[in-house]
mmCIF file of the N, C-alpha and C atoms, coordinates in Angstrom:
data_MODEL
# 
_entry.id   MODEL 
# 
loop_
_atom_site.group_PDB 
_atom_site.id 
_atom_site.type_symbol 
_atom_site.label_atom_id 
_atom_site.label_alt_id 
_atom_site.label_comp_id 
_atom_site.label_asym_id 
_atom_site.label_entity_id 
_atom_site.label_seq_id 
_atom_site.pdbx_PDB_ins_code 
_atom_site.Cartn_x 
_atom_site.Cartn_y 
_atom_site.Cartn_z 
_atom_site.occupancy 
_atom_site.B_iso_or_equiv 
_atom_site.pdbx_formal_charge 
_atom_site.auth_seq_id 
_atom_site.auth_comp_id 
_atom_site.auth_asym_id 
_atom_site.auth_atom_id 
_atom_site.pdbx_PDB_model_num 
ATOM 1   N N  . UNK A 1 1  ? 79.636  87.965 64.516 1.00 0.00 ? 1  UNK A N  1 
ATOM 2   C CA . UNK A 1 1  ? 80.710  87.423 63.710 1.00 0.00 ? 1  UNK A CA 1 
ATOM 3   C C  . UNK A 1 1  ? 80.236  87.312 62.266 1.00 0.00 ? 1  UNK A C  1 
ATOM 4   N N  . UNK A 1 2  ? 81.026  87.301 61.332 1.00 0.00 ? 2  UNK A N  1 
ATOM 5   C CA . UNK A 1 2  ? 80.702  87.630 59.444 1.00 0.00 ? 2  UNK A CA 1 
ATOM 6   C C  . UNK A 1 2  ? 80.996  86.134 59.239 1.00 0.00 ? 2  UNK A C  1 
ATOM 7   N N  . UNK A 1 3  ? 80.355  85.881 58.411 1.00 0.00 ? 3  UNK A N  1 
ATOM 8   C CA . UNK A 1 3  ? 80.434  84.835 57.621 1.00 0.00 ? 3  UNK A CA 1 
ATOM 9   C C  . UNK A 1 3  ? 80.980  84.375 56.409 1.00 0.00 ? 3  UNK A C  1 
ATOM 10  N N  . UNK A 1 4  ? 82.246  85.845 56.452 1.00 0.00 ? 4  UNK A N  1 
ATOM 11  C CA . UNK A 1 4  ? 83.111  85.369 55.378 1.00 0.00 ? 4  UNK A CA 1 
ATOM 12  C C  . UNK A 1 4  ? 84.722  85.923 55.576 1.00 0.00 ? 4  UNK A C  1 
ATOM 13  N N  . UNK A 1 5  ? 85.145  85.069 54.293 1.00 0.00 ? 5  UNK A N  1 
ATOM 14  C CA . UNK A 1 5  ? 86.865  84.689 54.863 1.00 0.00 ? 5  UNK A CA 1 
ATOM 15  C C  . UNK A 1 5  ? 87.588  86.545 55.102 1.00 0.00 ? 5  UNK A C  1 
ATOM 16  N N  . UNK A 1 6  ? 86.858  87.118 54.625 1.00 0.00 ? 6  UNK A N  1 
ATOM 17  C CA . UNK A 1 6  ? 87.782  88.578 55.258 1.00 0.00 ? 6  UNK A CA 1 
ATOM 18  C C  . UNK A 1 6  ? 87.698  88.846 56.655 1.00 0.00 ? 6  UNK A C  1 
ATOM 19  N N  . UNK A 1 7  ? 86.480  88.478 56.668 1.00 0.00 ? 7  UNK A N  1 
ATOM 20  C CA . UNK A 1 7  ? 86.726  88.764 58.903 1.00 0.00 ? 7  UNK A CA 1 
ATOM 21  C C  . UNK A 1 7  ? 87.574  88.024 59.291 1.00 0.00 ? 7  UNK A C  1 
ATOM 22  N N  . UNK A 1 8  ? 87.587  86.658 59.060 1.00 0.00 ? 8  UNK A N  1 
ATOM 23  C CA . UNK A 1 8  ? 88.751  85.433 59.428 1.00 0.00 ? 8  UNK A CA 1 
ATOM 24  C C  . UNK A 1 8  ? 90.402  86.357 59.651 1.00 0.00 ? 8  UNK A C  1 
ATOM 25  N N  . UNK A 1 9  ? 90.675  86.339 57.727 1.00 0.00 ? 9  UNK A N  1 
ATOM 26  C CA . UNK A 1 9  ? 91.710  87.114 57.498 1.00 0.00 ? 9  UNK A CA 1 
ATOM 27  C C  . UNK A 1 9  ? 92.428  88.247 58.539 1.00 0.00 ? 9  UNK A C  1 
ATOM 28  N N  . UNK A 1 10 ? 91.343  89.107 58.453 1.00 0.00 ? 10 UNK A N  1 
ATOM 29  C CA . UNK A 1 10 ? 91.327  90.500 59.447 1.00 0.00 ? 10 UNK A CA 1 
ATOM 30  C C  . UNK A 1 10 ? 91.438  90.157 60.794 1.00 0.00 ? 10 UNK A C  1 
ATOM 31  N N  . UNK A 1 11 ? 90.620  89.234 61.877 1.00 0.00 ? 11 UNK A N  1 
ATOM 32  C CA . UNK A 1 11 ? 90.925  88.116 62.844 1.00 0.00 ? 11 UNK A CA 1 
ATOM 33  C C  . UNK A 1 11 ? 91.732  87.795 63.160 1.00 0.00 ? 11 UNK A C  1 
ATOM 34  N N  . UNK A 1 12 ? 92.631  86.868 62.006 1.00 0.00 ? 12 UNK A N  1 
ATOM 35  C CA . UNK A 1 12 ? 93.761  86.470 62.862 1.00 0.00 ? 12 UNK A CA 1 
ATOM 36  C C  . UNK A 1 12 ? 94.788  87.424 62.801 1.00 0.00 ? 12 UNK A C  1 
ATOM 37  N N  . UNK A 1 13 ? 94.887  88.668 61.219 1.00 0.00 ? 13 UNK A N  1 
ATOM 38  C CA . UNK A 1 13 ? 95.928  89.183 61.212 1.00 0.00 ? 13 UNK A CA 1 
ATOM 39  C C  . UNK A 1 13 ? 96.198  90.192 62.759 1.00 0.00 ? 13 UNK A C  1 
ATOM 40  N N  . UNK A 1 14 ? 94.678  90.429 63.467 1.00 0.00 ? 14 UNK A N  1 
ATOM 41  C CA . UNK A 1 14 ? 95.002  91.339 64.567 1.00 0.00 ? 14 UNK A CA 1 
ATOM 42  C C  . UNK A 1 14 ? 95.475  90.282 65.412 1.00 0.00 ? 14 UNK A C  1 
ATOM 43  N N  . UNK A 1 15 ? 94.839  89.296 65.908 1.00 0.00 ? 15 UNK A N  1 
ATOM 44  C CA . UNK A 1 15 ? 95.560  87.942 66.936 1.00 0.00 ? 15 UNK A CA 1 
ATOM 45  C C  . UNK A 1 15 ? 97.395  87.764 66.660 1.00 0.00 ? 15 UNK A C  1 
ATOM 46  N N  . UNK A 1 16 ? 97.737  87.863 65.653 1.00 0.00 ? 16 UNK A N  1 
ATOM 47  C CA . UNK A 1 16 ? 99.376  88.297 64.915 1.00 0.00 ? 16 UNK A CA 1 
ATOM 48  C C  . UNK A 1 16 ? 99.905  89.190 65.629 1.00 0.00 ? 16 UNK A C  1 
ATOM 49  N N  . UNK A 1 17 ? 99.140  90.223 65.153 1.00 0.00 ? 17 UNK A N  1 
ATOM 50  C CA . UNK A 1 17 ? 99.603  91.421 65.853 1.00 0.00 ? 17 UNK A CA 1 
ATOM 51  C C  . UNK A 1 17 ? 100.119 91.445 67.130 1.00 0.00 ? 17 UNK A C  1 
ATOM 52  N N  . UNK A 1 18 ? 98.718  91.118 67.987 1.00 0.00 ? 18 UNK A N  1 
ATOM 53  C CA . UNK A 1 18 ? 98.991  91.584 69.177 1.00 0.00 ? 18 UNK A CA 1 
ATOM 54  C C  . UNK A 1 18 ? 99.881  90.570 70.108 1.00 0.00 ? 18 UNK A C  1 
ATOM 55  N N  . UNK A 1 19 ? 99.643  89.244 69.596 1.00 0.00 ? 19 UNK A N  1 
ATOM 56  C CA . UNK A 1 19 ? 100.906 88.692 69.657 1.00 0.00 ? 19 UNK A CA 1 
ATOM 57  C C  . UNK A 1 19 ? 102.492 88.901 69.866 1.00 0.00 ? 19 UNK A C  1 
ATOM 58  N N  . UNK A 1 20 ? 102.675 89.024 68.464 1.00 0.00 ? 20 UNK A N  1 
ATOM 59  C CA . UNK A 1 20 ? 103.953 90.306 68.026 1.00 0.00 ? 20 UNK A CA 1 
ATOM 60  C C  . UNK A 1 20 ? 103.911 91.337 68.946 1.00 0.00 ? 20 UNK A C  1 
ATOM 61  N N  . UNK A 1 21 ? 103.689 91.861 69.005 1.00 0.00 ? 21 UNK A N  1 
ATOM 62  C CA . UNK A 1 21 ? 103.420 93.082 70.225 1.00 0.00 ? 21 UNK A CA 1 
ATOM 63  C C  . UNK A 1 21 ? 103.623 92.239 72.036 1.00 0.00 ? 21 UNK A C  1 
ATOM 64  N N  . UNK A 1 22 ? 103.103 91.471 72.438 1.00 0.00 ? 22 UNK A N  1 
ATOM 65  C CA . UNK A 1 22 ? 103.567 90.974 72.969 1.00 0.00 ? 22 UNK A CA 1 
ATOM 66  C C  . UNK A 1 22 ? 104.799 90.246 73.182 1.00 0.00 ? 22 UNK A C  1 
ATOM 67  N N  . UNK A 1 23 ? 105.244 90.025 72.656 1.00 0.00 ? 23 UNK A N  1 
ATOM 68  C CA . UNK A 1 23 ? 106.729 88.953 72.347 1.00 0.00 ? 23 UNK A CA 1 
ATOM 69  C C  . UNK A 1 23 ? 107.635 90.459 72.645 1.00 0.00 ? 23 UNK A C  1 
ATOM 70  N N  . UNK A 1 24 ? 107.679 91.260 72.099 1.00 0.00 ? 24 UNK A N  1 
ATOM 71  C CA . UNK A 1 24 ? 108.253 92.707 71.952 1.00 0.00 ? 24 UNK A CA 1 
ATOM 72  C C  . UNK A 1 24 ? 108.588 92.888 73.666 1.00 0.00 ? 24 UNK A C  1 
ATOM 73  N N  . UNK A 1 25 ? 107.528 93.217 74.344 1.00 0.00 ? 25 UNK A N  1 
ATOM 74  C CA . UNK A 1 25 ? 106.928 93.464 75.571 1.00 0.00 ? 25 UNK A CA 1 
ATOM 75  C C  . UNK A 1 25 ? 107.818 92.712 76.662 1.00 0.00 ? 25 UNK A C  1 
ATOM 76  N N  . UNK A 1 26 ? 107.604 91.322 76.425 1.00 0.00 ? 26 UNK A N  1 
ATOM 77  C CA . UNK A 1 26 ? 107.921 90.294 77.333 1.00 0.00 ? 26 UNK A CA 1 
ATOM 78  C C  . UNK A 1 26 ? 109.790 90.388 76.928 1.00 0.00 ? 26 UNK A C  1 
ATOM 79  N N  . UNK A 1 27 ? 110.354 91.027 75.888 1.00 0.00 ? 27 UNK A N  1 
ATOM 80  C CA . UNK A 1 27 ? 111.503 90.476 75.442 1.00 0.00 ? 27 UNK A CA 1 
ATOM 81  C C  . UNK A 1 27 ? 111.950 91.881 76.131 1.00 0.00 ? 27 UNK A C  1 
ATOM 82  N N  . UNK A 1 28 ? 111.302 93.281 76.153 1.00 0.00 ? 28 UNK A N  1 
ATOM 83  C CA . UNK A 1 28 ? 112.040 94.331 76.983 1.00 0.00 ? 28 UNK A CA 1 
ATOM 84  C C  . UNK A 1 28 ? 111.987 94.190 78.295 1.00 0.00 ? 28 UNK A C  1 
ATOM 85  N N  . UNK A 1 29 ? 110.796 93.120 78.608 1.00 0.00 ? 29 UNK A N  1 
ATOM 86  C CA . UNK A 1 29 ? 110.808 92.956 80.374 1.00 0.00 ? 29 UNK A CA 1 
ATOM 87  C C  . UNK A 1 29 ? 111.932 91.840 81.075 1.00 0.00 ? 29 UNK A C  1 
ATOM 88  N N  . UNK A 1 30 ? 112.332 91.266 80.001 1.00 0.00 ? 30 UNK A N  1 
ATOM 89  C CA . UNK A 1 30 ? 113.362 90.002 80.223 1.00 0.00 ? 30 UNK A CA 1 
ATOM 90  C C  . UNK A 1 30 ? 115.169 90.543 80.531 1.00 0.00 ? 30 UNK A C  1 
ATOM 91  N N  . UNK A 1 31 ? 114.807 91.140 79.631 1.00 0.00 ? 31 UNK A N  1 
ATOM 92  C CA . UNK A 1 31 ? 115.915 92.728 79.822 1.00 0.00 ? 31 UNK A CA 1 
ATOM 93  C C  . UNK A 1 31 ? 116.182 93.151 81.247 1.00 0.00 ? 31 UNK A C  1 
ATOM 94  N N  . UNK A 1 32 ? 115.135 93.325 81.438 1.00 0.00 ? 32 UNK A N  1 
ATOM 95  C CA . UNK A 1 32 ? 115.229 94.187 83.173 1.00 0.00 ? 32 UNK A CA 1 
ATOM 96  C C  . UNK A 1 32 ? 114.966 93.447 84.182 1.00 0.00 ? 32 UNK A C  1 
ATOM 97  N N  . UNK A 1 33 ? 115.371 92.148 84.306 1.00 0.00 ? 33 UNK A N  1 
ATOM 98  C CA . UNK A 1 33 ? 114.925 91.235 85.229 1.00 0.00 ? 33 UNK A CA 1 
ATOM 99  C C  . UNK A 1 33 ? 114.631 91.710 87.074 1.00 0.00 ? 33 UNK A C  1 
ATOM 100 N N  . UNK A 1 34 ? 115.974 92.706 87.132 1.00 0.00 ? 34 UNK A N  1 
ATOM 101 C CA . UNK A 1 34 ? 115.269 92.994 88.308 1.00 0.00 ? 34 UNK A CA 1 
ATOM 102 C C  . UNK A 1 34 ? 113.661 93.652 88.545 1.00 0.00 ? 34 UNK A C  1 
ATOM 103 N N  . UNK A 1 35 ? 113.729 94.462 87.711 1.00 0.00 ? 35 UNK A N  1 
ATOM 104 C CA . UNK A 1 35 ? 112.040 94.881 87.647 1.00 0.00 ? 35 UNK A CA 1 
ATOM 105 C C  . UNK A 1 35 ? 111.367 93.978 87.310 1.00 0.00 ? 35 UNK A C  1 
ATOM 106 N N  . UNK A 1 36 ? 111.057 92.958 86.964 1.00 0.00 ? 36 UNK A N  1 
ATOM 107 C CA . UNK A 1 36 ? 110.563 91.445 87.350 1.00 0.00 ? 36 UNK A CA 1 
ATOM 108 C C  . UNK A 1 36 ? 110.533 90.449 88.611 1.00 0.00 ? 36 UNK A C  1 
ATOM 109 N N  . UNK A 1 37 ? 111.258 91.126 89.127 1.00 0.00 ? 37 UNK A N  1 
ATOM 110 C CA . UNK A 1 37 ? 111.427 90.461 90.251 1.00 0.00 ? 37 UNK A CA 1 
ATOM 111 C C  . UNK A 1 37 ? 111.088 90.918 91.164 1.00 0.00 ? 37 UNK A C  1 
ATOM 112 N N  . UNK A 1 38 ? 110.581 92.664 90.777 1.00 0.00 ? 38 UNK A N  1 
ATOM 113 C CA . UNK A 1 38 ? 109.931 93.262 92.252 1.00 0.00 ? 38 UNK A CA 1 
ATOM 114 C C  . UNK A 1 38 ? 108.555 93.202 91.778 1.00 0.00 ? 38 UNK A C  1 
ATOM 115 N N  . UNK A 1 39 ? 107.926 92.902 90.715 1.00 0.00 ? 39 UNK A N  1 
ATOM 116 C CA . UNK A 1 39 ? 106.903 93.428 90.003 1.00 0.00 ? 39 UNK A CA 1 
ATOM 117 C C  . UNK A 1 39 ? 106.530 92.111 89.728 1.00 0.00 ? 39 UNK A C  1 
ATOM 118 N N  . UNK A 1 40 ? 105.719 91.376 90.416 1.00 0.00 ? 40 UNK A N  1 
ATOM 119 C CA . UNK A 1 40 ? 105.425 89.954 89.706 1.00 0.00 ? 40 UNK A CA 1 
ATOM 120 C C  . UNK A 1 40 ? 103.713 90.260 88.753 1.00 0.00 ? 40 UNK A C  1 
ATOM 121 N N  . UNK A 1 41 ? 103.375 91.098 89.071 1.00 0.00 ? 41 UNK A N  1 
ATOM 122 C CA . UNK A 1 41 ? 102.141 91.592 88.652 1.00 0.00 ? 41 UNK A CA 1 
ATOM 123 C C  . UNK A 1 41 ? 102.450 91.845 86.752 1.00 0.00 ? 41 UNK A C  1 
ATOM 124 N N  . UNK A 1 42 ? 103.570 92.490 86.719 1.00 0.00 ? 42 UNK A N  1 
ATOM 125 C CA . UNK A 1 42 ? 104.011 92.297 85.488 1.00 0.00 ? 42 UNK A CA 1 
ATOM 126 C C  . UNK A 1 42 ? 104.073 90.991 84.561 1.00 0.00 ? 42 UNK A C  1 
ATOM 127 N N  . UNK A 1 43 ? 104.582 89.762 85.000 1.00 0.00 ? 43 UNK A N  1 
ATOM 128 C CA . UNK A 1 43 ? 104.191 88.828 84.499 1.00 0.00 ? 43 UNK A CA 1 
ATOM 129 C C  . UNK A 1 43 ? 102.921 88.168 84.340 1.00 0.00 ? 43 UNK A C  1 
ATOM 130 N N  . UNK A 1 44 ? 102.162 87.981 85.266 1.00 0.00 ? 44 UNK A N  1 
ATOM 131 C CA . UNK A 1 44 ? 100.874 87.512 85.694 1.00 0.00 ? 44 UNK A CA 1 
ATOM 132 C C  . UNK A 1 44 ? 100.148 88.467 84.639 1.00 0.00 ? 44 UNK A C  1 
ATOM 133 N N  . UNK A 1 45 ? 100.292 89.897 84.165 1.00 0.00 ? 45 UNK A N  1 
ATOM 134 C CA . UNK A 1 45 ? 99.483  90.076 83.587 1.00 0.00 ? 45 UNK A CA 1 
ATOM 135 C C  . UNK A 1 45 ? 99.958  90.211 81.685 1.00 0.00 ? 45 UNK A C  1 
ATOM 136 N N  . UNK A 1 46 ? 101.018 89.729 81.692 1.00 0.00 ? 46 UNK A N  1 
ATOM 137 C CA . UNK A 1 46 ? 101.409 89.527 80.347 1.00 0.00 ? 46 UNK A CA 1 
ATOM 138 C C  . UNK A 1 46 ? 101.422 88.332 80.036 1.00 0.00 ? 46 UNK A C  1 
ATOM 139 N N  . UNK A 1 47 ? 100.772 86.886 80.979 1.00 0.00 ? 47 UNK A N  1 
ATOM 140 C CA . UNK A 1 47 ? 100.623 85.575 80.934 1.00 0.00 ? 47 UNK A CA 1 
ATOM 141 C C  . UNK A 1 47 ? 99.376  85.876 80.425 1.00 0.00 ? 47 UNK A C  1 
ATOM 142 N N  . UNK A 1 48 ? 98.112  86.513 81.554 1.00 0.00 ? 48 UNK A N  1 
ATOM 143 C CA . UNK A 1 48 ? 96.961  86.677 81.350 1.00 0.00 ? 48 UNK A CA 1 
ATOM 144 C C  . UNK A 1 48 ? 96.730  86.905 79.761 1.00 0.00 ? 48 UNK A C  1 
ATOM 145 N N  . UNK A 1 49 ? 97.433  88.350 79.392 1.00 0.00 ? 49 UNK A N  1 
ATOM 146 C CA . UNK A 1 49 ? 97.050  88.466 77.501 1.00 0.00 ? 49 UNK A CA 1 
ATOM 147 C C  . UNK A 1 49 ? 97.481  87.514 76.982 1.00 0.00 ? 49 UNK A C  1 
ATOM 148 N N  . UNK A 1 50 ? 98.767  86.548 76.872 1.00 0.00 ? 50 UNK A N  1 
ATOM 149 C CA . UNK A 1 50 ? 98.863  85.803 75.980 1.00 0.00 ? 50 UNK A CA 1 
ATOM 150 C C  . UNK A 1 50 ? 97.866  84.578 76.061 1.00 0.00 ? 50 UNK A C  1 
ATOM 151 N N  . UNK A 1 51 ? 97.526  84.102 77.231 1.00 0.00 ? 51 UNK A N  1 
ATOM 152 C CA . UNK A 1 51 ? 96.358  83.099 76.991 1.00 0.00 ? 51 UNK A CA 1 
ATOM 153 C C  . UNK A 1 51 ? 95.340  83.876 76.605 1.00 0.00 ? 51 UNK A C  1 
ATOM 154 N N  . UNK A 1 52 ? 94.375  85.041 76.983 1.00 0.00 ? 52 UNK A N  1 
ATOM 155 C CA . UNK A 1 52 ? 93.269  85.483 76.303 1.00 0.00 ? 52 UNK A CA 1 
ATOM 156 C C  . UNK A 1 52 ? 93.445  85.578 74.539 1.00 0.00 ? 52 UNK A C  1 
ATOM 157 N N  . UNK A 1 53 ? 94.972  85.736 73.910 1.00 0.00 ? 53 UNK A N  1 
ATOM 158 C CA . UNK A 1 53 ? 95.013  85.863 72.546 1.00 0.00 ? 53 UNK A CA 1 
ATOM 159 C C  . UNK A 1 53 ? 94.810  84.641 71.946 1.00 0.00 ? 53 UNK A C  1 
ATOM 160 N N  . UNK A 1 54 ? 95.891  83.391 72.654 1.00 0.00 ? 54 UNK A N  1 
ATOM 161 C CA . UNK A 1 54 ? 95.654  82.023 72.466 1.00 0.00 ? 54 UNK A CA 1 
ATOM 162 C C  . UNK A 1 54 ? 94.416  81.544 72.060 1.00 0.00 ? 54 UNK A C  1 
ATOM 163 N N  . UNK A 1 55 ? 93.337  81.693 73.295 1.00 0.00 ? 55 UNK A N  1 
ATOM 164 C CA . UNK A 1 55 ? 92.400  81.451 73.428 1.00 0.00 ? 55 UNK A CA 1 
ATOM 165 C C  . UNK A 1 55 ? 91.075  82.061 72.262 1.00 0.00 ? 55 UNK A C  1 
ATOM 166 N N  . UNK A 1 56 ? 91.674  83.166 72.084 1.00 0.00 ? 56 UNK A N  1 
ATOM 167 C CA . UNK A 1 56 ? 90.945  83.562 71.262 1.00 0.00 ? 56 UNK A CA 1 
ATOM 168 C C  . UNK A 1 56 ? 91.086  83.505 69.652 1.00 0.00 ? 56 UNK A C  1 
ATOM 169 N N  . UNK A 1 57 ? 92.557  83.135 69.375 1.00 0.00 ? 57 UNK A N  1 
ATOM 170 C CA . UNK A 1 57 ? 93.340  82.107 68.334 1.00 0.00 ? 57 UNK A CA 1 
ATOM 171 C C  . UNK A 1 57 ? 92.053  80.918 67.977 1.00 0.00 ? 57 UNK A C  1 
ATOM 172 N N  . UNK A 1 58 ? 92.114  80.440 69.037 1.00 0.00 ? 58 UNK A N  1 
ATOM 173 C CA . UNK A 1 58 ? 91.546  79.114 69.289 1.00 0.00 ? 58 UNK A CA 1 
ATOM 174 C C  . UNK A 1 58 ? 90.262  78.466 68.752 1.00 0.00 ? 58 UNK A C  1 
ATOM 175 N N  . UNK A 1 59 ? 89.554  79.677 69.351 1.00 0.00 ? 59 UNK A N  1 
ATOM 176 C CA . UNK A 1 59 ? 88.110  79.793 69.215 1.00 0.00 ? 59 UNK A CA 1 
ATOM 177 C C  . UNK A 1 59 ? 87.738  80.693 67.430 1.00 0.00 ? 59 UNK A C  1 
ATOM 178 N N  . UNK A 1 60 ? 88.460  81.403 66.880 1.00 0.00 ? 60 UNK A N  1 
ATOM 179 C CA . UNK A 1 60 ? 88.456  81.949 65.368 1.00 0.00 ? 60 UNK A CA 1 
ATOM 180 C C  . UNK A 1 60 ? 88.625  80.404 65.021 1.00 0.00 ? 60 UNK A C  1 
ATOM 181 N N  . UNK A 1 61 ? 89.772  79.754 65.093 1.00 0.00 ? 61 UNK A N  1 
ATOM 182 C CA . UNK A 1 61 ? 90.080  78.521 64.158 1.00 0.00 ? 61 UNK A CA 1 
ATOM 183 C C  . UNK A 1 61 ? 88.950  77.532 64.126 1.00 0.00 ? 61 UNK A C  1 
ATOM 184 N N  . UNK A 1 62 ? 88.237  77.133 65.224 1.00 0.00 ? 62 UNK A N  1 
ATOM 185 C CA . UNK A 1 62 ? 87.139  76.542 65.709 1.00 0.00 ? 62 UNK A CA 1 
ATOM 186 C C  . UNK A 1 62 ? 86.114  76.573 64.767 1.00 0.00 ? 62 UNK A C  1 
ATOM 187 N N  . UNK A 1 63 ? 85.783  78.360 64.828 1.00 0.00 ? 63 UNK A N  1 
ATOM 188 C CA . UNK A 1 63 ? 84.412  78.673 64.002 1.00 0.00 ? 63 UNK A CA 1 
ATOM 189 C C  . UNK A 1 63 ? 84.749  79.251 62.636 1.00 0.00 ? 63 UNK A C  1 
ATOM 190 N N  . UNK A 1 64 ? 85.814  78.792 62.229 1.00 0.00 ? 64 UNK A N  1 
ATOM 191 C CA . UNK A 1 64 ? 86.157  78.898 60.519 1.00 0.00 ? 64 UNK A CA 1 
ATOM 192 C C  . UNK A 1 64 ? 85.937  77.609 59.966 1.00 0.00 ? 64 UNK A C  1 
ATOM 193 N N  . UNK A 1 65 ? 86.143  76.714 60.934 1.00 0.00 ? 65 UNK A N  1 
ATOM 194 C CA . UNK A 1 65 ? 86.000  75.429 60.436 1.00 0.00 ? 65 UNK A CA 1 
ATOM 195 C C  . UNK A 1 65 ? 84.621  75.209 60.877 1.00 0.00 ? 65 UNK A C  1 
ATOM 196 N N  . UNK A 1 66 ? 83.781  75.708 61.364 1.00 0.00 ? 66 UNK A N  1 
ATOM 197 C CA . UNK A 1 66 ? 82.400  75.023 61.546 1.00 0.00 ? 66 UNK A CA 1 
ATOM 198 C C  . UNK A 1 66 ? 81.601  75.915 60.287 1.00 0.00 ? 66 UNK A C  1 
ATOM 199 N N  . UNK A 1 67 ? 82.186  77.029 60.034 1.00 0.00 ? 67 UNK A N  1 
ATOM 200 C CA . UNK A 1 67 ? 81.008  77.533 59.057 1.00 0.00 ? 67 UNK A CA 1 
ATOM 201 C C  . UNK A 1 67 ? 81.666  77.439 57.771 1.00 0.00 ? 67 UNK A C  1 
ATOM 202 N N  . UNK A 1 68 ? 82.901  77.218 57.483 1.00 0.00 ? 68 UNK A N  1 
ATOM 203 C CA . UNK A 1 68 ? 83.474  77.000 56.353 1.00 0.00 ? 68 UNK A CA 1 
ATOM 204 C C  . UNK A 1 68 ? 83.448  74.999 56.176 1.00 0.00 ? 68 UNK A C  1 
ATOM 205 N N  . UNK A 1 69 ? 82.953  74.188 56.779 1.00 0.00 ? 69 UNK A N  1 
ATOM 206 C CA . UNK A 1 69 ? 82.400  72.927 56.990 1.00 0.00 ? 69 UNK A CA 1 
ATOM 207 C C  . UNK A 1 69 ? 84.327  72.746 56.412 1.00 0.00 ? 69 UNK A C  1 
ATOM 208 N N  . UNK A 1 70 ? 85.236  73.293 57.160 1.00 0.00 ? 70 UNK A N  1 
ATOM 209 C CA . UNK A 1 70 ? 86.561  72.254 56.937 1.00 0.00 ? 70 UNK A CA 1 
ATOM 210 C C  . UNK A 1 70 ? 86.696  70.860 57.775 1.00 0.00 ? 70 UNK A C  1 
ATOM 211 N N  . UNK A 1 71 ? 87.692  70.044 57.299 1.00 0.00 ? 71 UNK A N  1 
ATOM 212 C CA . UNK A 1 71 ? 87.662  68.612 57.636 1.00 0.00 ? 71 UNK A CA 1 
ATOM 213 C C  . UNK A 1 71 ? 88.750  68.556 57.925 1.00 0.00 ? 71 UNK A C  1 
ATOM 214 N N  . UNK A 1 72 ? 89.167  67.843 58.642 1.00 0.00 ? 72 UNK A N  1 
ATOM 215 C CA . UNK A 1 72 ? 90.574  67.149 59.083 1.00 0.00 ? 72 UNK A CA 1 
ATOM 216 C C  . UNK A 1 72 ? 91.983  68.569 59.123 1.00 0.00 ? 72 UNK A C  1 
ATOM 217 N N  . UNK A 1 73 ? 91.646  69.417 59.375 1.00 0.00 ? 73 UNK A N  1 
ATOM 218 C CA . UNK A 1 73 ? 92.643  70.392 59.641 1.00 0.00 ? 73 UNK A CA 1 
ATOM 219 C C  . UNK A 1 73 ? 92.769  70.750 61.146 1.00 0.00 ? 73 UNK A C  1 
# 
């Protein structure tokens, strides 16, 4: 990991992304509910990415604030 605010930047703008990209995903699968309903594997694994992005949201915000010594944010 870099120790400066462009990796951050670059970081979250892909965590955005793929986000966005997800929301997309989940909003054409909502569409087709019956294929949701035979396919539960489909959800389970578009739950799975959005917590791994979350999570990984999570953990950038974490270590911006430990090496950038932020306070109360």
């Amino acid at each position: 990991m870099e120790n400066n605010k462009d990796w951050f930047i670059n970081e979250y703008s892909e965590i955005h992304d793929n986000l966005s990209k997800l929301e997309v995903e989940i909003d054409e699968h909502i569409k087709n509910k019956i294929y949701l309903l035979d396919k539960g594997e489909v959800l389970d694994g578009l739950k799975k990415r959005a917590q791994e992005e979350i999570e990984r949201l999570n953990k950038t915000r974490e270590d911006e604030r430990r090496i950038f010594n932020y306070k109360g944010i």
